[in-house]
C-alpha positions as CSV (number, residue, x, y, z in Angstrom):
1,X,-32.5,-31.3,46.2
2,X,-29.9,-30.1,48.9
3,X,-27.2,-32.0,47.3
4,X,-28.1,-30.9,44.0
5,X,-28.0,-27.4,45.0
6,X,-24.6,-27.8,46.7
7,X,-23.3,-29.4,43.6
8,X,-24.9,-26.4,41.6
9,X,-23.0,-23.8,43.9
10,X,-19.5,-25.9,43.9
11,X,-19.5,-25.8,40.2
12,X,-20.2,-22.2,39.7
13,X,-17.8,-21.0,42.7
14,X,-15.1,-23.4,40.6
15,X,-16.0,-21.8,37.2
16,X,-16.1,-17.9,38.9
17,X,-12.4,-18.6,40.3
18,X,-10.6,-19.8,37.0
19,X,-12.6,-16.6,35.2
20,X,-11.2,-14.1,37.8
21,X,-7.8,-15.9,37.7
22,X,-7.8,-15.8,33.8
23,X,-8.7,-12.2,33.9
24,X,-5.1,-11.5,35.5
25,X,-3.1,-13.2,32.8
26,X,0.0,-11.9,31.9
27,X,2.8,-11.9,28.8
28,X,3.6,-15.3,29.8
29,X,0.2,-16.7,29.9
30,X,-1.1,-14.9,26.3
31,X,1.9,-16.3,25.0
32,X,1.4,-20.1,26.0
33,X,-2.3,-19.5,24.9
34,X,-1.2,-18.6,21.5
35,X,1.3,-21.9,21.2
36,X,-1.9,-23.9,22.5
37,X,-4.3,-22.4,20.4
38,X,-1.8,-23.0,17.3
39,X,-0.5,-26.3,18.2
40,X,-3.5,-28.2,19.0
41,X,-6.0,-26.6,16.2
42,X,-3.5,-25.3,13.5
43,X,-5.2,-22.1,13.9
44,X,-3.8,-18.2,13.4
45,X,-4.0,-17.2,17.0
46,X,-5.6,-13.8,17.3
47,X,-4.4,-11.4,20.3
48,X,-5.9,-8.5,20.1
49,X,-4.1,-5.3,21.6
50,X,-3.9,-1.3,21.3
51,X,-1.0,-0.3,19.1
52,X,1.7,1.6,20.9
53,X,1.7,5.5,20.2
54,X,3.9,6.1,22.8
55,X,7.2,7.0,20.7
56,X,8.0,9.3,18.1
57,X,6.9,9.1,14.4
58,X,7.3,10.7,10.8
59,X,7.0,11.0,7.4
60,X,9.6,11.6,4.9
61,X,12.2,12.9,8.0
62,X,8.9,15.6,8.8
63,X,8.3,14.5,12.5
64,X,4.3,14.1,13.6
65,X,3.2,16.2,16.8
66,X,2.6,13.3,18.7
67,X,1.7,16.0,21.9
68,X,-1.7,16.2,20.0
69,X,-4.2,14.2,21.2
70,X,-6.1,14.6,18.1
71,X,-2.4,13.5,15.8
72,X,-2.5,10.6,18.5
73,X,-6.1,9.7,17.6
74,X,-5.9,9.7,14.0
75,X,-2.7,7.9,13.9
76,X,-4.4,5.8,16.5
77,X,-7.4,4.8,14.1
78,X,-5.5,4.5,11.1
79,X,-2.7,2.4,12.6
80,X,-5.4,-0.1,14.3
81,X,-7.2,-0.7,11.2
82,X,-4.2,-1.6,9.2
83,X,-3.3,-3.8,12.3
84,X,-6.3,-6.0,12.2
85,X,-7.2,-5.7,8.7
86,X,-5.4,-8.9,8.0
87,X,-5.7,-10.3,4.7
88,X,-5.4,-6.7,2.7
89,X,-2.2,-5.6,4.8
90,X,-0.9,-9.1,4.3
91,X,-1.1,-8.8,0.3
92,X,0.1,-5.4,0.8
93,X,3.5,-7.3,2.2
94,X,3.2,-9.7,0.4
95,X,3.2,-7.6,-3.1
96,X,5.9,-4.8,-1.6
97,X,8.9,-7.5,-2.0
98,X,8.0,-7.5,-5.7
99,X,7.3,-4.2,-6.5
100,X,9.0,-1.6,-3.7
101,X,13.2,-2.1,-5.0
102,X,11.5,-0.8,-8.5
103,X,10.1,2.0,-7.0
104,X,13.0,2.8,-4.0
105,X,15.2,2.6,-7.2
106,X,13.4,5.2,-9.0
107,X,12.9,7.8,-5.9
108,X,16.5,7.7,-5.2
109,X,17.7,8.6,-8.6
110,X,15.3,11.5,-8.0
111,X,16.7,12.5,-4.6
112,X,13.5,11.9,-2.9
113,X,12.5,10.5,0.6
114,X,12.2,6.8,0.3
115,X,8.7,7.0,2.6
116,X,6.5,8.8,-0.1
117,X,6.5,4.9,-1.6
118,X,3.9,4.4,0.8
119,X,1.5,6.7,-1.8
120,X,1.5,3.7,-3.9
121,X,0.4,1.3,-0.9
122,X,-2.6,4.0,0.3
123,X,-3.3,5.2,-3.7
124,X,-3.6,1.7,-5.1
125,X,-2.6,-1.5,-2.5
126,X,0.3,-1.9,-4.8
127,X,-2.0,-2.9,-8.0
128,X,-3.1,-1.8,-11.3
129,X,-6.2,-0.3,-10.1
130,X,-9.0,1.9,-11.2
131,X,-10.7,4.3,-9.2
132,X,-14.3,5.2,-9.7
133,X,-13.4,8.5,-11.1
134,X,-11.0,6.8,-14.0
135,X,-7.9,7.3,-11.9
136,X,-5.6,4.4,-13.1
137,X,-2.3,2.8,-11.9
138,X,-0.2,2.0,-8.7
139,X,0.0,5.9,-8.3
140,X,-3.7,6.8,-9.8
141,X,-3.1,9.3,-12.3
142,X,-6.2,10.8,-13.9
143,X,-5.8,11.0,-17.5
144,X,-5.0,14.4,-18.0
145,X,-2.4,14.5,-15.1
146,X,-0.8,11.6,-16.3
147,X,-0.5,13.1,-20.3
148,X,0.8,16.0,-18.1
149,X,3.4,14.1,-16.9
150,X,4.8,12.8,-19.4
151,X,2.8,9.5,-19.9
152,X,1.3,7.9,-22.8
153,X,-2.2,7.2,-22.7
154,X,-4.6,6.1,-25.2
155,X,-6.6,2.5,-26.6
156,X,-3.7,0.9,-26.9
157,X,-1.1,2.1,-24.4
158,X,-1.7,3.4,-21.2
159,X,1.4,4.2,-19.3
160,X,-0.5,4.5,-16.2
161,X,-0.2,0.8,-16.0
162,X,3.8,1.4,-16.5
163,X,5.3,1.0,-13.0
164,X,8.9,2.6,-13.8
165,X,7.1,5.3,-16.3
166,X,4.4,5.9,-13.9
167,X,6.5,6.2,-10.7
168,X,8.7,8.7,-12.6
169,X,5.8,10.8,-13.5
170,X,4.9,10.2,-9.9
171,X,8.4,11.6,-8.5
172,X,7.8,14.5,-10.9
173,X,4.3,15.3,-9.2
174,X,5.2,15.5,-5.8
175,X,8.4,17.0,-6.4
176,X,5.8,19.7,-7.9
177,X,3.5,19.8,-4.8
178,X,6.9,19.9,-2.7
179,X,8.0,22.9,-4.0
180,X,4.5,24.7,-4.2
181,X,3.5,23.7,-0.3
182,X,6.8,23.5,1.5
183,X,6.3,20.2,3.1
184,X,5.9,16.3,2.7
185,X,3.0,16.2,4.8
186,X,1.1,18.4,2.5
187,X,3.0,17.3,-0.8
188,X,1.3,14.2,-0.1
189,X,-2.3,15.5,0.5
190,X,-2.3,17.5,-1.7
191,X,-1.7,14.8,-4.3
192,X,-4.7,12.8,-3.0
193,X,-6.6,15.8,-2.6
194,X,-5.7,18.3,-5.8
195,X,-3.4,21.0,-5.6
196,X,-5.9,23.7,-6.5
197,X,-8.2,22.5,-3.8
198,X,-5.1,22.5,-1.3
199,X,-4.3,26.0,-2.1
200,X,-7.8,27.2,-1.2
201,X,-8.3,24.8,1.9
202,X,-5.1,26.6,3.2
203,X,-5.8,30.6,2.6
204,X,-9.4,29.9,3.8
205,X,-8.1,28.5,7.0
206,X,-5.1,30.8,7.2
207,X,-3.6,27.2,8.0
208,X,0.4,27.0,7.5
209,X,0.2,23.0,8.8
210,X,-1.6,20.1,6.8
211,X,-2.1,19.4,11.1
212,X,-4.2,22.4,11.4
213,X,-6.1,22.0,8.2
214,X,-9.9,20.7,8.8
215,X,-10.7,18.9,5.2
216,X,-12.2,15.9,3.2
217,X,-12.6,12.8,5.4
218,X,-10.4,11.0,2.9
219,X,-7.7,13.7,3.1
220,X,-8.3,13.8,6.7
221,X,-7.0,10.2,6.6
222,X,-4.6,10.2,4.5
223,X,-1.3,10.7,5.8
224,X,-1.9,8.9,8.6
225,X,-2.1,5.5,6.6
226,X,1.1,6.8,4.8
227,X,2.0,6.2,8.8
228,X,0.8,3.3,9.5
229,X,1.7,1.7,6.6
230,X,5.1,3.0,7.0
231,X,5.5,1.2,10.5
232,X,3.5,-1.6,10.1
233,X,5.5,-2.9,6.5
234,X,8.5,-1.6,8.3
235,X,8.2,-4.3,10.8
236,X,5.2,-6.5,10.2
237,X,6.4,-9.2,13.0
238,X,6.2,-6.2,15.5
239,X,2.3,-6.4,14.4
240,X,1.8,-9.7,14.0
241,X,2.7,-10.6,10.9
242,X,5.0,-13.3,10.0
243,X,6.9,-13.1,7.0
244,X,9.4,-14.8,5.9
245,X,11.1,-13.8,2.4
246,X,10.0,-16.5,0.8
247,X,5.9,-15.6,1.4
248,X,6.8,-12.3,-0.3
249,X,6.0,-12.4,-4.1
250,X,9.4,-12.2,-6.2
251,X,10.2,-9.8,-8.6
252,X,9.4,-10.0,-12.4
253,X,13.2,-9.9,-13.6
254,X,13.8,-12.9,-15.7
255,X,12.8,-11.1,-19.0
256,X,14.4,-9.7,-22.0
257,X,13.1,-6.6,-23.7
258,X,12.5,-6.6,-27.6
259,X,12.4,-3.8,-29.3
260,X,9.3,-2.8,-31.7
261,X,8.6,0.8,-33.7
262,X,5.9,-1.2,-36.2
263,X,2.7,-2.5,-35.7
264,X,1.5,-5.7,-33.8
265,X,-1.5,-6.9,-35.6
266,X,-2.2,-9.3,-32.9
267,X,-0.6,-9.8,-29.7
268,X,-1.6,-13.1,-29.1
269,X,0.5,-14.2,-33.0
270,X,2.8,-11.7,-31.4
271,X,3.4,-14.0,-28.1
272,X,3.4,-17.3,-30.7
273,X,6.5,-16.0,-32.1
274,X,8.5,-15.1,-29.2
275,X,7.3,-19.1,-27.7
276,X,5.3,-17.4,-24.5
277,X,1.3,-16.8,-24.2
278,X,-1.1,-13.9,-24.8
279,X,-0.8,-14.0,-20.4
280,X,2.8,-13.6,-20.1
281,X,3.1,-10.5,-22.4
282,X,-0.1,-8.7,-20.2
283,X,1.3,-9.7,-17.2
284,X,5.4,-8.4,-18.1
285,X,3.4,-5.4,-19.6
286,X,0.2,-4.3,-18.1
287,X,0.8,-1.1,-20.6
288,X,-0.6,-3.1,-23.5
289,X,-4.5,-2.3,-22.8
290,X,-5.2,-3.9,-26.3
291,X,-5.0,-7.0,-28.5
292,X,-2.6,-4.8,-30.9
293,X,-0.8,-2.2,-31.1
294,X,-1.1,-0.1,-34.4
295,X,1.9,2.4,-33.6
296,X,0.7,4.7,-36.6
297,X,3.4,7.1,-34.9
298,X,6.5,3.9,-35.4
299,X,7.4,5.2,-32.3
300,X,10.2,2.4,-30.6
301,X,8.3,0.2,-27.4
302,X,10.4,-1.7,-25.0
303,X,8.1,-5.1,-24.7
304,X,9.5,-7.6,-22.1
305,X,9.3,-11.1,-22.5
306,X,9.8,-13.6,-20.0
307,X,12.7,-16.1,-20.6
308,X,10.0,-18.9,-19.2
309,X,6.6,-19.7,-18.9
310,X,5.3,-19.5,-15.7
């Protein structure tokens, strides 16, 4: 029974020391855990840690008032979640390497700051979505906003599914909201918020700052994953992400663009006689919500066509 006892103490005074022991290791040690854990089980290693706040940080050149503890907070939140929600902010690289030249492009020929692409990342995760209201597109337009702007919408073509039509409309929106509120900051809440409802939320508060404003919990959110989007796509290895170029999806360039002003009876003949399938023309051109396209109007569509089948 002694012996047994003794063994019993032995073993858990061996066990307590390596737990203390492990408790104080450093940079050195996480990092030959991580090779370990990878090496012998071909597993993602997973180290979790706070982000760093302590440096400065902005949006569209409009600097954040990191002095704040409640600015640090909410970038804090918003910056961790993107951190460690993996697979969504991995797509989200993934997809920009496709889709963020067309839309840089488009923001420079429109003299605007190249961060408000990040409204299509928080709006949409770089896709073709559709909200529960009907809000449709990388930059969710509502119908009437996007008519508004300049885009086609219908049961045949919706240009909300357009990316260069849409991100113009887009650049012609917050150009809007720029000039109406002053700043970036609020440019941009106010286009996931409403303008109208901006307008009020400010007088009532007599607030001059979106950082004094007290609104929506989404609103309340929302330029802060602008943020953290902003420095986590920025520099995913710096959050744990490793990218090469190769991971990232490439662009959709390898087309050529025919010109129609009749009707398509059918898209899927339509595809037939240009040798690609029904796929590749919704895929080149999302815009095509229908199996035809009637064009009562003979109005003149661009329709790409990929030189291949992929």
């Amino acid at each position: 029974m002694n012996q047994a006892v003794n063994w019993y103490t032995l073993t858990l005074g061996a066990f307590f020391t390596i737990a203390v022991l492990g408790s104080y290791a450093g940079e050195g040690e996480k990092e030959t855990a991580i090779q370990t854990e990878t090496t012998q089980n071909n597993a993602i290693p997973q180290v979790i840690e706070p982000v760093d706040l302590d440096k400065p940080f902005d949006f569209a050149g409009e600097s954040l008032p990191m002095e704040s503890f409640d600015v640090r907070e909410r970038l804090d939140n918003e910056l961790t979640l993107n951190t460690y929600r993996h697979g969504n902010t991995l797509l989200n690289i993934k997809k920009s390497y496709r889709y963020f030249p067309i839309i840089e492009r488009i923001l420079r020929e429109h003299d605007l700051p190249e961060d408000l692409k990040y409204i299509a990342v928080a709006e949409s995760d770089l896709s073709n979505a559709t909200s529960p209201a009907g809000a449709k597109g990388f930059w969710q337009f509502m119908t009437s906003t996007g008519q508004y702007y300049g885009l086609e919408i219908n049961k045949q073509v919706d240009e909300r599914y357009h990316l260069e039509k849409a991100t113009v409309a887009a650049c012609k929106y917050l150009k809007d909201y720029y000039k109406r509120f002053g700043s970036w900051s609020l440019a941009a809440a106010a286009y996931n918020m409403g303008g109208t409802r901006m307008s009020r939320e400010l007088k009532a508060q007599n607030a001059t700052t979106f950082y004094d404003l007290n609104l929506n919990h989404e609103t309340m959110r929302y330029l802060f994953r602008l943020v953290a989007m902003k420095e986590i796509m920025s520099d995913p290895r710096k959050f744990g992400f490793y990218i090469e170029a190769e991971d990232g999806y490439p662009e959709l360039s390898d087309y050529r663009e025919v010109e129609i002003n009749t009707a398509i009876e059918n898209l899927g003949t339509f595809a037939d006689e240009h040798d690609v399938s029904y796929r590749d023309i919704k895929v080149y051109n999302p815009w095509l919500i229908s199996s035809g396209l009637t064009n009562s109007a003979r109005k003149t569509y661009l329709i790409r066509i990929p030189n291949k089948k992929f």
